[in-house]
One Martini backbone bead per residue (centre of mass of N, CA, C, O) as a GRO file, in nm:
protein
  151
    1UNK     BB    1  -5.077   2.032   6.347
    2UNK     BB    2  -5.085   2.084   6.654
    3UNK     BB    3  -4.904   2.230   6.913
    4UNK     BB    4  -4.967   2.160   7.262
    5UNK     BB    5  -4.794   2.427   7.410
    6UNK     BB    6  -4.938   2.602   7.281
    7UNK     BB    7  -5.222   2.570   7.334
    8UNK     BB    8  -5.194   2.585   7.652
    9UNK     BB    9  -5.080   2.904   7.656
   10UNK     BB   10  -5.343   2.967   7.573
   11UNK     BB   11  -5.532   2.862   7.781
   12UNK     BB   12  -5.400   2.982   7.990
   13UNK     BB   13  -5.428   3.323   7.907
   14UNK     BB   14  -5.763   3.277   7.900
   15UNK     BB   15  -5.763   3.237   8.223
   16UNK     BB   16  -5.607   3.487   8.311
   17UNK     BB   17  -5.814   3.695   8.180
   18UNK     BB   18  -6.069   3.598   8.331
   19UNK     BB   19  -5.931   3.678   8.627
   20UNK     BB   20  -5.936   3.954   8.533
   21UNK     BB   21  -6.216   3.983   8.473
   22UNK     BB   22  -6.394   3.832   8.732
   23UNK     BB   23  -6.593   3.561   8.615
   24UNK     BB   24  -6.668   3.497   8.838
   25UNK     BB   25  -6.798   3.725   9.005
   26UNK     BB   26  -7.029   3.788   8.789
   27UNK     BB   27  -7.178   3.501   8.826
   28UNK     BB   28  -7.235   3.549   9.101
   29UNK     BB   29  -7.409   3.802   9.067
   30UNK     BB   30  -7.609   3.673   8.837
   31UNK     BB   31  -7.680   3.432   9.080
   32UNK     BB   32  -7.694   3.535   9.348
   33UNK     BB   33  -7.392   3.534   9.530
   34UNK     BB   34  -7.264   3.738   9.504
   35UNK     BB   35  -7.001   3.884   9.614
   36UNK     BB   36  -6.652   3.837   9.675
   37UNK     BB   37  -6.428   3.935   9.861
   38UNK     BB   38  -6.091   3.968   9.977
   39UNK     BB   39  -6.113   3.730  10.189
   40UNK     BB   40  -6.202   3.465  10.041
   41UNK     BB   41  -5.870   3.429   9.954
   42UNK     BB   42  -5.758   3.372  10.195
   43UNK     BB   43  -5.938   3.154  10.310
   44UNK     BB   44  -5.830   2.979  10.067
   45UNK     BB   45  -5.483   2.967  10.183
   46UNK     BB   46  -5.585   2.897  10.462
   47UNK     BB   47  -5.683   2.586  10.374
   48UNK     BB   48  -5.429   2.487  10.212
   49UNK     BB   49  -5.242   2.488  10.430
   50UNK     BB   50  -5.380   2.279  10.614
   51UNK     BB   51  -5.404   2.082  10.433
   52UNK     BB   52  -5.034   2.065  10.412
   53UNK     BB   53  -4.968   2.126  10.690
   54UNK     BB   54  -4.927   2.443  10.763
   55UNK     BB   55  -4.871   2.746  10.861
   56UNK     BB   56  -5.133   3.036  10.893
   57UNK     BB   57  -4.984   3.343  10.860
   58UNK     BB   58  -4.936   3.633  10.752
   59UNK     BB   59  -4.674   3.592  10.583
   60UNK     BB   60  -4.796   3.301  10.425
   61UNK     BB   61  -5.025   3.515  10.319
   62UNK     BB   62  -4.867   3.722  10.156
   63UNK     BB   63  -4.709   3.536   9.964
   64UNK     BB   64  -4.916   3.392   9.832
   65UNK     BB   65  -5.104   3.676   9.732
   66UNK     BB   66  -4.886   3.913   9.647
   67UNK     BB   67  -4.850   4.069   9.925
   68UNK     BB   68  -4.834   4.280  10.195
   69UNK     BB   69  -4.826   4.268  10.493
   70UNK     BB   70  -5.033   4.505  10.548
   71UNK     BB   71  -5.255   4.396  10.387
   72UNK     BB   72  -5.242   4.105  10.524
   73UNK     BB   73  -5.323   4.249  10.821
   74UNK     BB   74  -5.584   4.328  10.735
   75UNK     BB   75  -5.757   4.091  10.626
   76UNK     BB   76  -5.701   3.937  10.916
   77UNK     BB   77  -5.868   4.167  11.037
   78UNK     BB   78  -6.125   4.110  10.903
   79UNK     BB   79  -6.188   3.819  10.945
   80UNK     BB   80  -6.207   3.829  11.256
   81UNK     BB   81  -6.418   3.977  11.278
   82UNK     BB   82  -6.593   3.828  11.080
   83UNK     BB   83  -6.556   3.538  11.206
   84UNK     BB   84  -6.362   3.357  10.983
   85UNK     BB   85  -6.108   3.382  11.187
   86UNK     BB   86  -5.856   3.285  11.401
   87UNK     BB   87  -5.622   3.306  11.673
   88UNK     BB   88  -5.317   3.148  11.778
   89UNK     BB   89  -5.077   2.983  11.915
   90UNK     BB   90  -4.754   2.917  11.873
   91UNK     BB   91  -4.582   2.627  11.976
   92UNK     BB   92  -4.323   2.703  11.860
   93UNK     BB   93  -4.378   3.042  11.838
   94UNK     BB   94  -4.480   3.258  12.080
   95UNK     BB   95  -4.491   3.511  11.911
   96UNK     BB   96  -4.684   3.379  11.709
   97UNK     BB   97  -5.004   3.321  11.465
   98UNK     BB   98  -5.202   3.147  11.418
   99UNK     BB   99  -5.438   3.038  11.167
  100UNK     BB  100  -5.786   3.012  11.137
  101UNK     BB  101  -6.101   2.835  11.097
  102UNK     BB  102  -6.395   2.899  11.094
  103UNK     BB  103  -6.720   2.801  11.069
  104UNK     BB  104  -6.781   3.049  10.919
  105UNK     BB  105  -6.537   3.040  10.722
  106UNK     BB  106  -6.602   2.724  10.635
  107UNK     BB  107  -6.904   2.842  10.519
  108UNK     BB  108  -6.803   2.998  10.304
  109UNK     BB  109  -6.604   2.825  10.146
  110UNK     BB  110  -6.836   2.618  10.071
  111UNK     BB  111  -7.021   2.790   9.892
  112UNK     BB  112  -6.775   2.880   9.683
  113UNK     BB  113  -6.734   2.537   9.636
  114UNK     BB  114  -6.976   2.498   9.478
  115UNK     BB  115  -7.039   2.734   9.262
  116UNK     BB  116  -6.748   2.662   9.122
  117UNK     BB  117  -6.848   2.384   9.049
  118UNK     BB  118  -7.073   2.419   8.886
  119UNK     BB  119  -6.989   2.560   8.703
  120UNK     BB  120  -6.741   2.339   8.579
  121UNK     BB  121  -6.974   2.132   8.539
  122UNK     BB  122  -7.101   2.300   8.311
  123UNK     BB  123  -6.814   2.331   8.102
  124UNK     BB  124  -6.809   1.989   8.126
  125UNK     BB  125  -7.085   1.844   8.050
  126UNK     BB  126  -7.014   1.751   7.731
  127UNK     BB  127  -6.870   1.537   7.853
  128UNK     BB  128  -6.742   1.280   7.952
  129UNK     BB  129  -6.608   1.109   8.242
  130UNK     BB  130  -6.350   1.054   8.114
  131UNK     BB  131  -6.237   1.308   8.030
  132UNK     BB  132  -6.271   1.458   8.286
  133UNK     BB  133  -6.058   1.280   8.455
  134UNK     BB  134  -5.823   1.326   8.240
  135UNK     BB  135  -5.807   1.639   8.333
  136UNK     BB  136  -5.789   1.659   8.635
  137UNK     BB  137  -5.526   1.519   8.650
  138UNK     BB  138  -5.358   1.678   8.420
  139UNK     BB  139  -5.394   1.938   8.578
  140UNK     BB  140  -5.275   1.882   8.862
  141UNK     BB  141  -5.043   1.813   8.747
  142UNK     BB  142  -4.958   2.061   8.607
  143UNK     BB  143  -4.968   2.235   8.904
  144UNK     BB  144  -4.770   2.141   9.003
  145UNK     BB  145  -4.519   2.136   8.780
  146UNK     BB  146  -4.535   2.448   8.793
  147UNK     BB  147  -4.486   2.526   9.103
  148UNK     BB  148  -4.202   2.372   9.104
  149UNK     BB  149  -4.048   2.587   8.899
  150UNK     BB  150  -4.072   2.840   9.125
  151UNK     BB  151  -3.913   2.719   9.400
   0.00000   0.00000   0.00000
């Protein structure tokens, strides 16, 4: 009988590494999807953060990606660039700004949501429909309460 803890362990780090080894990012250009740069992590977190209902600042995303201010204020400044976020004044600190997407920048996140999930589905395609739902949960769950440990 193995113990599920460790297994977890195992797994989590088989993640971990295929994530350094950016094989999103291979299956992508593999399959005719170009790379995804460096923004369209930001504009993960500008999204996530939108979800959660906070606002999405340099500060805020600096802190999310684990890099420096000024890292995270050139990603800002290409993504507005490229159409991908605007900036907006905040109501509550007419100081800072809040980041949005914009439709271009929703349109990039859409088509990297859609290859993401097909790759998964790929994944789990041998699964039957329950075992999906009870991972998926139990996923959710476990990713919650490790961020929870976290803060």
């Amino acid at each position: 009988m193995t113990d599920p803890v460790a297994d977890v362990e195992r797994a989590m780090i088989a993640i971990r590494r295929s994530q350094q080894r950016r094989a999103l990012t291979r299956m992508a250009r593999e399959r005719g999807q170009g790379a995804p740069d460096p923004v369209i992590e930001l504009l993960d977190v500008v999204e996530e953060l939108a979800d959660r209902g906070e606002p999405a600042t340099v500060t805020s995303l600096a802190s999310a990606l684990g890099v420096d201010q000024p890292r995270a204020s050139r990603l800002v400044a290409r993504a507005v660039d490229q159409g991908d976020l605007h900036r907006c004044a905040d109501q509550a600190d007419g100081r800072r700004a809040v980041l949005a997407l914009t439709d271009s920048g929703r349109s990039r996140l859409d088509t990297l949501h859609t290859f993401r999930r097909t790759v998964f589905a790929e994944a789990m395609s041998p699964w039957p429909s329950e075992d999906r739902a009870a991972f998926a949960r139990l996923l959710t769950s476990f990713v919650s309460n490790y961020d929870a440990l976290g803060r």
